[in-house]
C-alpha positions in Angstrom: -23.3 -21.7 -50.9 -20.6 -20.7 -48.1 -19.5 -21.9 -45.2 -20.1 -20.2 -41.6 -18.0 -20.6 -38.5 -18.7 -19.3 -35.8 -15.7 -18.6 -33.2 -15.7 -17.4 -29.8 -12.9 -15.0 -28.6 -12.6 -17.6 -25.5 -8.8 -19.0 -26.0 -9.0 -21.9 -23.2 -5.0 -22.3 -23.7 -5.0 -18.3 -22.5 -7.1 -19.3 -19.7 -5.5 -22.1 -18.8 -1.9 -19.8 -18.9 -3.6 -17.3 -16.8 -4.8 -20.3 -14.3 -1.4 -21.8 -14.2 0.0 -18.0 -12.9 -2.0 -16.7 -10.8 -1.5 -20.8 -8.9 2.6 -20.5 -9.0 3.5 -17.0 -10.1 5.4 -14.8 -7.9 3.4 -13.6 -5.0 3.0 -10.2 -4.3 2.9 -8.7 -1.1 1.4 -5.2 -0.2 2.9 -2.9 2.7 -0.3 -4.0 5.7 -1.8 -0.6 7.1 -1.6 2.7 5.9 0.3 3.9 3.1 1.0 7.7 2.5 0.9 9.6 0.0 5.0 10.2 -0.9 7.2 12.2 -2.8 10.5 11.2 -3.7 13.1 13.7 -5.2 17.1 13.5 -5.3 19.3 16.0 -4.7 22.8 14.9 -5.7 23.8 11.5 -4.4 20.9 12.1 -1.5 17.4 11.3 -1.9 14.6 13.8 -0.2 11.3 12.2 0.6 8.4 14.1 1.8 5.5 12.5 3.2 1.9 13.6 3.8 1.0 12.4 7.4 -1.9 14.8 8.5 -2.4 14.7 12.2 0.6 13.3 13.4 3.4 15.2 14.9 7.0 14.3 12.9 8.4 15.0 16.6 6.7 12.7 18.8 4.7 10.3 16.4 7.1 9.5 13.6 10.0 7.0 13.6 12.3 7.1 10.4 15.1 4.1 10.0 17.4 2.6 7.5 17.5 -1.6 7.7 19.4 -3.3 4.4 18.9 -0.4 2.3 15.2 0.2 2.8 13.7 3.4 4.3 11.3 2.5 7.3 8.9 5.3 8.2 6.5 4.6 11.4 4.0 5.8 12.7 1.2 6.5 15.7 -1.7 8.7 15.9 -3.0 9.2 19.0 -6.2 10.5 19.8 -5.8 12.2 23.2 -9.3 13.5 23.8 -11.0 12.5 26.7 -15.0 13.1 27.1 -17.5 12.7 29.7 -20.7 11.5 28.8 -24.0 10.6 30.9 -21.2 9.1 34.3 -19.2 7.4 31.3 -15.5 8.5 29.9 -14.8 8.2 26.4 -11.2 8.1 25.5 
């Protein structure tokens, strides 16, 4: 005659570990709005980074800055249509 045990693959101690970091582990924060897609290349001691921003002119709708060593890129689109409808103006 033999024994049989039956086990589950539940580990509450894993759980409990998970529990315990997800309560007090670091928090992680994700950039709010859009993010581009972004390609990052170097070229010598400089660093070239393209972005893909369809629709927005680099010219009049795009604000690049450096603040504590991290590259800020901003950005507006604008739609500047304007439509008349049944007496009403969309905009």
């Amino acid at each position: 005659m033999s024994t049989v045990s039956l086990w589950t693959r539940r580990d509450p101690f894993a759980e409990f570990d998970n529990l315990v970091r997800q309560a007090f582990g670091p928090v992680v924060t994700r950039p709010a709005g859009f993010v581009p897609a972004a390609e990052v290349t170097r070229d010598g001691d400089d660093a070239v980074v393209r972005l893909e921003l369809p629709g927005l002119d680099p010219e009049k709708d795009v604000t690049v800055e450096v603040d504590r060593d991290t590259l800020i890129v901003r950005g507006e689109r604008r739609d500047e249509r304007a439509e008349e409808r049944d007496g009403r103006s969309l905009r």
